[in-house]
Residue frames as qw, qx, qy, qz and C-alpha x, y, z in Angstrom:
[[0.545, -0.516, 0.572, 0.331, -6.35, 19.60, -8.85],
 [0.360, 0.591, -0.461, -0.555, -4.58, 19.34, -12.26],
 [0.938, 0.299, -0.159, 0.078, -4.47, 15.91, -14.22],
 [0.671, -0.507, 0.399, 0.365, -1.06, 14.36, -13.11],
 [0.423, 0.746, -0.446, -0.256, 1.35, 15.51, -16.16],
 [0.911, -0.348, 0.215, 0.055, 3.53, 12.57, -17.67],
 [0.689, 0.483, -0.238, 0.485, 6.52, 14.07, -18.07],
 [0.365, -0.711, 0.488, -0.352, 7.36, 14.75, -14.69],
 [0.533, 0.052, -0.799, 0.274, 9.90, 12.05, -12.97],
 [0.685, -0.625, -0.116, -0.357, 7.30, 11.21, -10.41],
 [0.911, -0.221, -0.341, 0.068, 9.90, 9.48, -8.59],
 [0.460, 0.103, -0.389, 0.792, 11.87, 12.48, -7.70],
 [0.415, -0.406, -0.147, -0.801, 8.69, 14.16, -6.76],
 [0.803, -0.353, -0.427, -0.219, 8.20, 11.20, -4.43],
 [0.716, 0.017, -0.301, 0.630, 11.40, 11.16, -3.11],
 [0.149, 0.368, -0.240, 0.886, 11.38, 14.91, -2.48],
 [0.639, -0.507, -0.207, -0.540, 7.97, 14.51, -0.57],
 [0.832, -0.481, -0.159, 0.225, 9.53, 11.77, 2.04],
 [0.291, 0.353, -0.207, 0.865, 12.84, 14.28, 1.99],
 [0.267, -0.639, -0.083, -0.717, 9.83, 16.65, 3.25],
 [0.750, -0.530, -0.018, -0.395, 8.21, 14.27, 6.08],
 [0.953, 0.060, -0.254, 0.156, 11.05, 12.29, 6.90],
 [0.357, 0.819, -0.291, 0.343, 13.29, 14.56, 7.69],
 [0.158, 0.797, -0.494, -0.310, 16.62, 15.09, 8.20],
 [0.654, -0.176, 0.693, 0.246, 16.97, 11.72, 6.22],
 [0.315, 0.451, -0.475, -0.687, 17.19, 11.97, 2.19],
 [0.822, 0.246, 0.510, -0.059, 14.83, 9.24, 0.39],
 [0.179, 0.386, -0.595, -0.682, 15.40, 7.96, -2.97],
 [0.820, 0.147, 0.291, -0.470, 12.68, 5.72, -5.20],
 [0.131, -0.301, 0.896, 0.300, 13.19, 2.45, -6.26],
 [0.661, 0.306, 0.582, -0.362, 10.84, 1.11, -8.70],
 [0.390, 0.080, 0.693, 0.601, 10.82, -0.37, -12.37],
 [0.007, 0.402, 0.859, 0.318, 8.83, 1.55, -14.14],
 [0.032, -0.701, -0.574, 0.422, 7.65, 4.06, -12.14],
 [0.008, 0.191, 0.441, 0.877, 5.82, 5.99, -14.86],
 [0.394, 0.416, 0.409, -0.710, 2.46, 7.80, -14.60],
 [0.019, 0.071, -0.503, -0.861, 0.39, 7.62, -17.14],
 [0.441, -0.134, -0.446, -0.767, -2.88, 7.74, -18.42],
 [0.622, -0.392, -0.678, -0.012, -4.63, 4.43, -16.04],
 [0.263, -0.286, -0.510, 0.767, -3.64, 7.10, -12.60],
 [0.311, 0.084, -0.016, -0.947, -6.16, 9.82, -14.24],
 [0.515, -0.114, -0.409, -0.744, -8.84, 7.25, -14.84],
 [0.641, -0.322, 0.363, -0.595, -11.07, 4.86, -12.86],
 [0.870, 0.246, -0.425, -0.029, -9.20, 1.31, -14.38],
 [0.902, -0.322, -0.168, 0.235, -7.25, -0.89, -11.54],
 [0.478, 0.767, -0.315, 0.292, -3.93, 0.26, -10.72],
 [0.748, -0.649, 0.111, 0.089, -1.22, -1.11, -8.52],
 [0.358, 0.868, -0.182, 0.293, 2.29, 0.52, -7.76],
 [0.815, -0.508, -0.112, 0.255, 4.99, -0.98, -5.87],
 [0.401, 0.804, -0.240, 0.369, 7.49, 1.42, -4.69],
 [0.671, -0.348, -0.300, 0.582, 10.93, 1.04, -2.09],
 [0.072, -0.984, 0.015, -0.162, 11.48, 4.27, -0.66],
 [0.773, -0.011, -0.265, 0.576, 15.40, 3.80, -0.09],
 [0.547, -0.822, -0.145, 0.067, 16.80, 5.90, 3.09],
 [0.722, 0.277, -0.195, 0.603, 20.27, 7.62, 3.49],
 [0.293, -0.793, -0.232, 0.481, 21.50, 10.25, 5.79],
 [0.357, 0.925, 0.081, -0.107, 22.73, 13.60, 4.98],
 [0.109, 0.686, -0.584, -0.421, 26.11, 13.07, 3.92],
 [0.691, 0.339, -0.407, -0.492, 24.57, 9.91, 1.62],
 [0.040, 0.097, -0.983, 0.152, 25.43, 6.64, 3.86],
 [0.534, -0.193, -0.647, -0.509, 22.60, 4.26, 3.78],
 [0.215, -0.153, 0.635, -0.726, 20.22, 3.68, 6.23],
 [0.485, -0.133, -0.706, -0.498, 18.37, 0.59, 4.93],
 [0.124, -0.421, -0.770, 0.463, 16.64, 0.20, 8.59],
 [0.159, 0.511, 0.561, -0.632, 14.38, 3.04, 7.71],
 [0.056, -0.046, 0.663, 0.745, 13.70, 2.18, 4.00],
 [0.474, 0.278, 0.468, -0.693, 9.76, 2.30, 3.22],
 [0.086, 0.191, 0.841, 0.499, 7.94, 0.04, 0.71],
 [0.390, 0.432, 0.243, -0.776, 4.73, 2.03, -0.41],
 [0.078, 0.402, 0.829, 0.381, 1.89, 0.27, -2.72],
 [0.315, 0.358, 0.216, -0.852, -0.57, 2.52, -4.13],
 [0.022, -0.140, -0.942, -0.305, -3.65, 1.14, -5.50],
 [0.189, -0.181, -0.226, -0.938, -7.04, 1.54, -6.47],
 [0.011, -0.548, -0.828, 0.115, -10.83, 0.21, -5.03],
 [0.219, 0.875, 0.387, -0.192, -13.65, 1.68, -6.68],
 [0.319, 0.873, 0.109, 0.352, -12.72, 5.06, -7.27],
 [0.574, -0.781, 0.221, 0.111, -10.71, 5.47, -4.23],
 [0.483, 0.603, -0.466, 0.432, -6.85, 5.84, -4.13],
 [0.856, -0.503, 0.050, -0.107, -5.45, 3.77, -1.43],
 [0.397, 0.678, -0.592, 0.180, -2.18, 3.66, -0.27],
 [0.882, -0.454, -0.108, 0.064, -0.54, 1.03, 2.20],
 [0.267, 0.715, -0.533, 0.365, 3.33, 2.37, 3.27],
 [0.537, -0.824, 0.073, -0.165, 5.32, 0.60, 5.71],
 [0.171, -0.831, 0.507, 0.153, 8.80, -0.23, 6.79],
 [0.752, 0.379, -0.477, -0.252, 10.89, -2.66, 4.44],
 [0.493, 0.372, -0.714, 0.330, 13.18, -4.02, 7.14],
 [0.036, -0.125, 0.837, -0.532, 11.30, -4.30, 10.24],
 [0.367, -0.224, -0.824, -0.369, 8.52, -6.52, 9.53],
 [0.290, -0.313, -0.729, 0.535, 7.09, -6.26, 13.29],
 [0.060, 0.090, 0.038, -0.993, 6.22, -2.61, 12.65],
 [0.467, 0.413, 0.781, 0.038, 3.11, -2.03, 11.81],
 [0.260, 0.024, 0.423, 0.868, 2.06, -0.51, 8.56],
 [0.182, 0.405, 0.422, -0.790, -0.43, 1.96, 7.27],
 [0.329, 0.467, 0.676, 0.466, -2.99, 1.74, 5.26],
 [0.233, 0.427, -0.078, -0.870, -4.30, 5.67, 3.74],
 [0.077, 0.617, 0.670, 0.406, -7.59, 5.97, 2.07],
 [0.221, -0.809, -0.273, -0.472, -10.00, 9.01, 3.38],
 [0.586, -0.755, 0.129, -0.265, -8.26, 8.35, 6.29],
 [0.259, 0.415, -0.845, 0.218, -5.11, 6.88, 8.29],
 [0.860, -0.384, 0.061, -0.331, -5.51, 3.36, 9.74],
 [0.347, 0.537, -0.769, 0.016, -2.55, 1.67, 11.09],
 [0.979, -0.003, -0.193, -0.067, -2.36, -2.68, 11.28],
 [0.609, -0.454, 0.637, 0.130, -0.29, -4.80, 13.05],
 [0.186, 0.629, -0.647, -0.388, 1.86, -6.32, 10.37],
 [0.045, 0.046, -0.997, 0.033, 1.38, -10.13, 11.37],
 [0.156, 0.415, 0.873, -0.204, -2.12, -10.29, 11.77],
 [0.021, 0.446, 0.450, 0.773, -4.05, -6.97, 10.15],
 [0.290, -0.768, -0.562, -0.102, -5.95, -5.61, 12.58],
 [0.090, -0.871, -0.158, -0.456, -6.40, -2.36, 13.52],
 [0.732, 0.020, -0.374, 0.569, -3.64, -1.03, 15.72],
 [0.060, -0.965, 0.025, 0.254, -2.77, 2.32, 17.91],
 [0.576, 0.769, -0.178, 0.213, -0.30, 4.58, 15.78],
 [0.809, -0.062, -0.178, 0.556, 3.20, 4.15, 16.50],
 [0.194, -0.849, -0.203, 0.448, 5.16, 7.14, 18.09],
 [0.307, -0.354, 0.428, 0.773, 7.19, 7.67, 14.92],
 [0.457, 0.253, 0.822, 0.227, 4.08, 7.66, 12.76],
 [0.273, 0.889, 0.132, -0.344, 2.95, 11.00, 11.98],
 [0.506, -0.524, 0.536, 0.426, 5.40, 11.36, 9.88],
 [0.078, 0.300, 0.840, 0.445, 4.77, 7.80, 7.38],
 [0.256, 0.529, 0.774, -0.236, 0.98, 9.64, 8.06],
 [0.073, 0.775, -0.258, -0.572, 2.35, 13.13, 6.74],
 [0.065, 0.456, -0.553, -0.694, 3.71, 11.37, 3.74],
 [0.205, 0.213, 0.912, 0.285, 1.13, 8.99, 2.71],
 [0.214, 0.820, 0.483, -0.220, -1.74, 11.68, 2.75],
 [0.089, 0.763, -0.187, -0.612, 0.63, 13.96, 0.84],
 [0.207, -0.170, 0.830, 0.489, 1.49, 11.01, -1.71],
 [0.303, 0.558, 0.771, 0.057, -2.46, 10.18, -1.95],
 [0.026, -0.780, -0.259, 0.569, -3.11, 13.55, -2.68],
 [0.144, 0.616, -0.420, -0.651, -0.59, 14.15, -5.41],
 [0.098, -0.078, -0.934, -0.335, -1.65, 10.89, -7.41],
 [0.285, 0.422, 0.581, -0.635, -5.44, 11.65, -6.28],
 [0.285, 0.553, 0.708, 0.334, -8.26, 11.86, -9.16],
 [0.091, 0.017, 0.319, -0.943, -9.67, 15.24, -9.34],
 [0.355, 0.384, 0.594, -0.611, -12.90, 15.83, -8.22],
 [0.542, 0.670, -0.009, -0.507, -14.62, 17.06, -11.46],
 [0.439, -0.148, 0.777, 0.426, -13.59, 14.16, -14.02]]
């Protein structure tokens, strides 16, 4: 996989990715800041808070199925945790090598919800494009 370029607007690249898995809702990304750069290609801490903001297709909001995604490092891993901003109860996923999804109020290890393939589709496609490559 290439080095992540920074001059791409990762945040319509994000957006178009939950567009993908999400569908037929349109995402947009809310985050200050949300720049790649140089600390996502190397093996130095890194935490990213992003709102994934929800709308249908003729552009009314649909802040019940908005998504707050943190992506962050341990070790070398790339670890994401995605889950819904507005219904706290849900529970949320955490992506590393794998999907594991937590109860929200207490962390432990949960069965997946029936809407979750989906958030599981886009967090393994988000980890994937922000991923290290193999051969650093």
């Amino acid at each position: 996989m290439d080095v992540p370029d920074s001059s791409i607007d990762w945040s319509v690249l994000v957006a178009s990715i939950a567009d993908i898995c999400m569908k037929p809702w349109k995402h947009a990304v809310i985050c200050e800041n949300f720049k790649v750069h140089d600390n996502f290609n190397s093996h130095d801490p890194i935490e990213l808070n992003i709102r994934i903001e929800c709308r249908n297709l003729e552009g009314e909001r649909y802040p019940a199925n908005d998504l707050e995604l943190e992506i962050f490092r341990s070790g070398k891993e790339l670890n994401l945790m995605v889950g819904w901003c507005n219904k706290l109860d849900r529970p949320m996923l955490w992506q590393g090598q794998h999907s594991v999804w937590m109860d929200s109020n207490n962390g432990q290890r949960c069965e997946t919800p029936k809407d979750g393939v989906a958030l599981e589709a886009l967090a393994r496609r988000l980890r994937t494009l922000f991923e290290l490559p193999t051969e650093v």
